[in-house]
C-alpha positions in Angstrom: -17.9 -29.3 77.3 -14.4 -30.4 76.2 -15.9 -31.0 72.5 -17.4 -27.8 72.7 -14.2 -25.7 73.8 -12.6 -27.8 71.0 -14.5 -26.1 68.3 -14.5 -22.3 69.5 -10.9 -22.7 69.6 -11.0 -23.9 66.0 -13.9 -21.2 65.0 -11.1 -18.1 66.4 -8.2 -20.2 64.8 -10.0 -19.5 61.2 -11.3 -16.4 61.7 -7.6 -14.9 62.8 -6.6 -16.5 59.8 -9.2 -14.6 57.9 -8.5 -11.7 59.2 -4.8 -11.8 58.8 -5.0 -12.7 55.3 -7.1 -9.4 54.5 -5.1 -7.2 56.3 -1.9 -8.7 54.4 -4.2 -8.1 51.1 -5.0 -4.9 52.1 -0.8 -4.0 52.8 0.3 -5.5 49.7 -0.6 -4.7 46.2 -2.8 -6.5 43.5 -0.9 -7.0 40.1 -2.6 -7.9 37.1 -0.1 -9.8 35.0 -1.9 -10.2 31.2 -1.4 -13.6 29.6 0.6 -14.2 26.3 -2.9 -14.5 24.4 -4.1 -10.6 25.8 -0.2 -9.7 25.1 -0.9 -10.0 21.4 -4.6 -9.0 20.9 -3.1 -5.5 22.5 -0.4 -5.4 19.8 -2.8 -6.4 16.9 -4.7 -3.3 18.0 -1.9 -1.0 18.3 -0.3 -2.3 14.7 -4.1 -1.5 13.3 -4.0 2.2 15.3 -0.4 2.1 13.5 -2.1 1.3 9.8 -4.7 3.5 10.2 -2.7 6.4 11.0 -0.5 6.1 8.0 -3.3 7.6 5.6 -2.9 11.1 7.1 0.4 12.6 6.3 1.0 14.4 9.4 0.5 11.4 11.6 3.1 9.0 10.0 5.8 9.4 12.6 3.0 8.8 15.7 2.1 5.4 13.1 5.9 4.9 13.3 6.2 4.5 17.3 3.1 2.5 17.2 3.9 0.3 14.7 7.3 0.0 16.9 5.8 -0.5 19.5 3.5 -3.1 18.4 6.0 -5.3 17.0 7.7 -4.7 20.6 5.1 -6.5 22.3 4.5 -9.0 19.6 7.9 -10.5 17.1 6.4 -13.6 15.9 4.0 -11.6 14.0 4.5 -10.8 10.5 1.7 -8.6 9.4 3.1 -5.9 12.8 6.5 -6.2 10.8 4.7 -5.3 7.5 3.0 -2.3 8.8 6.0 -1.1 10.3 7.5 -1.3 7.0 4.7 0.5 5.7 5.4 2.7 8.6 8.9 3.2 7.7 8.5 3.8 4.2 6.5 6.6 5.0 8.8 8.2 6.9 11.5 7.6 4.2 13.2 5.1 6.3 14.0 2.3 3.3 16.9 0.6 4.6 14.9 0.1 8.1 12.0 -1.2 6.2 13.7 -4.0 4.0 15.3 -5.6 7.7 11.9 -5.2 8.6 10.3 -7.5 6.0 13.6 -9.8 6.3 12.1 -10.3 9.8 8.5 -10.8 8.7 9.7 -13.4 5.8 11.5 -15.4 8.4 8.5 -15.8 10.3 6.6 -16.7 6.7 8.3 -17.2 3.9 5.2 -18.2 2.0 3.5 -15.0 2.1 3.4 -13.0 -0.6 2.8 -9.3 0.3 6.1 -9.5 1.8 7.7 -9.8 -1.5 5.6 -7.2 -2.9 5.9 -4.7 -0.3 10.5 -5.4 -0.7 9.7 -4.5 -4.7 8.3 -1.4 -3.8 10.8 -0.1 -1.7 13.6 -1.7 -4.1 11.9 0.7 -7.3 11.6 3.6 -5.1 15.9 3.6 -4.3 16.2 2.6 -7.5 16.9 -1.3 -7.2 15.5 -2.4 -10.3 17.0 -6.0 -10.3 16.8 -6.3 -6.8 12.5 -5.6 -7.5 12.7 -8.1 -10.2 14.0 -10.7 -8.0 11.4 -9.9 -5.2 8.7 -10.3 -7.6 10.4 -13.7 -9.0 10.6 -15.1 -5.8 6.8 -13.8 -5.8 5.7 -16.1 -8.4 7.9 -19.0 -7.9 5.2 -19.4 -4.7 2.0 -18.2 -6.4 2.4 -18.6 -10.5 -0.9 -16.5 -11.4 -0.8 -14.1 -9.3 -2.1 -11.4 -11.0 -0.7 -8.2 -9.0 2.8 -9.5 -9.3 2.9 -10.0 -12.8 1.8 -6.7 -13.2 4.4 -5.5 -10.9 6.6 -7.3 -13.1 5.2 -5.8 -16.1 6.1 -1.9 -14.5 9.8 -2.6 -13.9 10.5 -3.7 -17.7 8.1 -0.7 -18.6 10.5 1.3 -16.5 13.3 -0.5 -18.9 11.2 0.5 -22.1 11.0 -3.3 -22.4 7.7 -3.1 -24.2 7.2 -6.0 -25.5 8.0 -7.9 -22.0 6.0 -5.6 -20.5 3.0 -6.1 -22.2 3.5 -10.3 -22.4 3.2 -10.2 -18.6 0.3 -7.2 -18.3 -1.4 -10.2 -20.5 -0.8 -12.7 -18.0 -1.5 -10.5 -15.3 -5.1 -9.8 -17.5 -6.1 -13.6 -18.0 -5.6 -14.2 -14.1 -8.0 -11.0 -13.6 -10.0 -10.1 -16.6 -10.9 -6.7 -14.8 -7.9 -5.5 -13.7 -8.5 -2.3 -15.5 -4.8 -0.6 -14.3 -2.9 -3.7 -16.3 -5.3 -3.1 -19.1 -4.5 0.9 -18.7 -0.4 0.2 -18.7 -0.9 -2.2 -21.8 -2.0 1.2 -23.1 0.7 2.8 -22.0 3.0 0.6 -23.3 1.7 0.2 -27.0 1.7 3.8 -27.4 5.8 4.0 -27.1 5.7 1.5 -29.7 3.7 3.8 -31.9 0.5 2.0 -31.7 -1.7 4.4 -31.2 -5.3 2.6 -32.3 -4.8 -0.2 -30.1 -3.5 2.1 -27.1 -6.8 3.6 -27.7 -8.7 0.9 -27.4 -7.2 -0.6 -24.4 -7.8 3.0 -22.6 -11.2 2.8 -23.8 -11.9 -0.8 -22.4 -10.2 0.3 -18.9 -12.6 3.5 -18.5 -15.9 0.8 -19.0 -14.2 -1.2 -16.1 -13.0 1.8 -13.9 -14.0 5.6 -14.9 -10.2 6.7 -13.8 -8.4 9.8 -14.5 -5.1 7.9 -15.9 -7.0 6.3 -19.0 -9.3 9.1 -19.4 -6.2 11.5 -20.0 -4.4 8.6 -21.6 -7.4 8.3 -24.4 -7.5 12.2 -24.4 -4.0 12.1 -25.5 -4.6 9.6 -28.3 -7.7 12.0 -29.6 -5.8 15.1 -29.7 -5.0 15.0 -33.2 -8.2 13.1 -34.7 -10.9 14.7 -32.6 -9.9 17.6 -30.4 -13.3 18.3 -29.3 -14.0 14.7 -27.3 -10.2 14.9 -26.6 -10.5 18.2 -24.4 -14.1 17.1 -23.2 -11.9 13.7 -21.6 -9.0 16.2 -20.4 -11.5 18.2 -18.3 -12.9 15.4 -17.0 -9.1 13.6 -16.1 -7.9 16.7 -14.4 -11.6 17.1 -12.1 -11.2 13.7 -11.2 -7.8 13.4 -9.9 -5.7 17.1 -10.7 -2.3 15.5 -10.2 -2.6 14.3 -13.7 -1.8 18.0 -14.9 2.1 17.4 -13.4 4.7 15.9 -15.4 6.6 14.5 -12.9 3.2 12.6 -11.5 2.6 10.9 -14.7 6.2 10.2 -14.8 5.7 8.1 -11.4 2.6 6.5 -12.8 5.2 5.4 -15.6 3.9 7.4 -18.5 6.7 7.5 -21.3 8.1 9.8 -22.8 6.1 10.1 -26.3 2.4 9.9 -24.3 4.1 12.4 -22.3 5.0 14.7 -25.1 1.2 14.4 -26.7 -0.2 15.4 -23.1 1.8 18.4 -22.8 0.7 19.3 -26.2 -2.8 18.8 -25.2 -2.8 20.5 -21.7 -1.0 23.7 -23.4 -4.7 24.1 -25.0 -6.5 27.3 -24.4 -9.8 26.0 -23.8 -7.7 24.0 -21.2 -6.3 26.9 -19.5 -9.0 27.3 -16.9 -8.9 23.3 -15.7 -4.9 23.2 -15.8 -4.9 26.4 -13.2 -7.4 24.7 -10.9 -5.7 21.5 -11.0 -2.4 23.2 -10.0 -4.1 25.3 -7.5 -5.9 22.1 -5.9 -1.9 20.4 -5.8 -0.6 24.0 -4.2 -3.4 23.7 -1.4 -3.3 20.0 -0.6 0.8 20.6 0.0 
C-alpha cells in the first residue's frame, strides 16, 4: 500500500509539471531566432532580387534598398558589396560605389571584378589614371586576363594612344581568340591611323565571330566610298539591329573617333538611308 501511494504521488507530481509547463508555453511566446548560416542564404537572395532588378530602369532605386539591405544582413560578403555598387552606379551614386568596392576588396583583395567594376566608375567621372591603375592592379594578380587588357586598351584609345591601344587589344586577342569586341576596337583604332584596309578587315573578321551592329556600321563606314551599294546594305542592317548606332554621342561612348565618326555621318546623311535613320531615332524617342 505504502509503495503504491508512493507512486500516485509521483504520477500527479509529473503530470502537474506537465501541465504547468504548457500553460507557461501557451502564456509566453515562441521566437524563432535564424542561425548565422539562414542569416546569409536570406541576404544572398535579396542581393540576387537586388541584381536582377537592376536591368529594368525604373526599378533601380527598389535594387538600391535591396542591395542595402542585403549587405545589412550580410558584410563579410563581397559579391552583396559588388551589386550594390552596381546598384549605386545606376543610380548615379559614384562616390558611394567606389567605398563600396573598398569594402568588398578588403574582404578579397584577389578578386578581380572588383578592380574592374572601380575602372568603370573611374572612366565614367572621368578618372582616367585612377582606371589605369585599377586595371594595373588588375593584372598584377591575373597577367592574361583578357577583359582587362582590353579595358586597358579603351582608356589609351580614349587618349588616341593608338598604337598602345592596339598592342594590348593584341594581348587581350591571343588570351581569347574570339573576343570579337577587341577585334572590333583594333578596328577602331587603325582607322584613326588611316588604315583603312586593315580596319576593314578586322570589322570583317569580328562580324564572322559576332553579327553585331558596331562592326557592321564600322565596315559600312569603310565601304562608303569604294562600294556604296554593300555599304548602305551593312548600314540598314547596323541601325535594325541595334538603332542607337544612328546617335553620335552613342558611338562616341562606344569610343568611336573622330575620323570613323565623320565617315558615318557622311554615310547616314544618305537618302536611301533616310527611312532607317528616322526609325532608328523614333525607336530611341520611344524607348526614353
Amino acid at each position: 500500500m505504502k509503495n503504491f501511494l508512493k507512486n500516485v504521488i509521483y504520477v500527479s507530481f509529473i503530470s502537474f509539471c506537465f501541465f504547468k509547463i504548457q500553460k507557461v508555453q501557451s502564456i509566453v511566446p515562441y521566437y524563432y531566432f535564424p542561425t548565422i548560416k539562414n542569416l546569409q542564404k536570406e541576404s544572398i537572395a535579396i542581393g540576387k532580387s537586388a541584381y536582377q532588378l537592376l536591368y529594368f530602369e525604373e526599378y533601380q532605386q527598389q535594387s538600391l534598398n535591396l542591395a542595402k539591405l542585403a549587405v545589412k544582413i550580410n558584410e563579410t560578403d563581397e559579391k552583396l558589396w559588388l551589386i550594390l555598387s552596381e546598384a549605386q552606379v545606376a543610380n548615379k551614386l559614384y562616390e558611394d560605389a567606389l567605398i563600396s568596392l573598398n569594402k568588398a576588396q578588403k574582404i578579397d583583395s584577389q578578386n578581380t571584378e572588383i578592380y574592374f567594376a572601380k575602372s568603370n566608375i573611374y572612366i565614367k567621372i572621368a578618372q582616367l589614371q585612377n582606371a589605369k591603375n585599377a586595371l594595373k592592379d588588375a593584372l598584377m594578380i591575373e597577367s592574361n586576363n583578357h577583359k582587362a587588357n582590353f579595358q586597358l586598351g579603351n582608356i589609351l584609345l580614349m587618349e588616341k594612344n593608338y598604337s598602345e591601344a592596339i598592342n594590348l587589344f593584341n594581348k587581350s586577342i591571343k588570351i581569347k581568340p574570339d573576343f570579337w569586341q577587341a577585334i572590333n576596337n583594333k578596328g577602331l583604332a587603325y582607322f584613326e591611323k588611316n588604315n583603312i584596309n586593315l580596319s576593314m578587315e578586322l570589322f570583317e573578321k569580328a562580324i564572322s565571330i559576332e553579327d553585331n551592329a558596331e562592326p557592321l556600321l564600322g565596315l559600312a563606314s569603310c565601304l562608303r566610298i569604294e562600294n556604296n551599294a554593300l555599304a548602305l546594305q551593312l548600314a540598314k542592317k547596323a541601325l535594325s539591329k541595334n538603332p542607337y548606332y544612328v546617335d553620335y554621342d552613342y558611338r562616341k561612348e562606344q569610343l568611336w573617333g573622330e575620323k570613323l565618326q565623320t565617315s558615318t555621318e557622311i554615310l547616314l546623311q544618305n537618302d536611301q538611308l533616310q527611312q532607317e535613320v528616322i526609325l532608328a531615332k523614333s525607336k530611341i524617342n520611344q524607348s526614353s
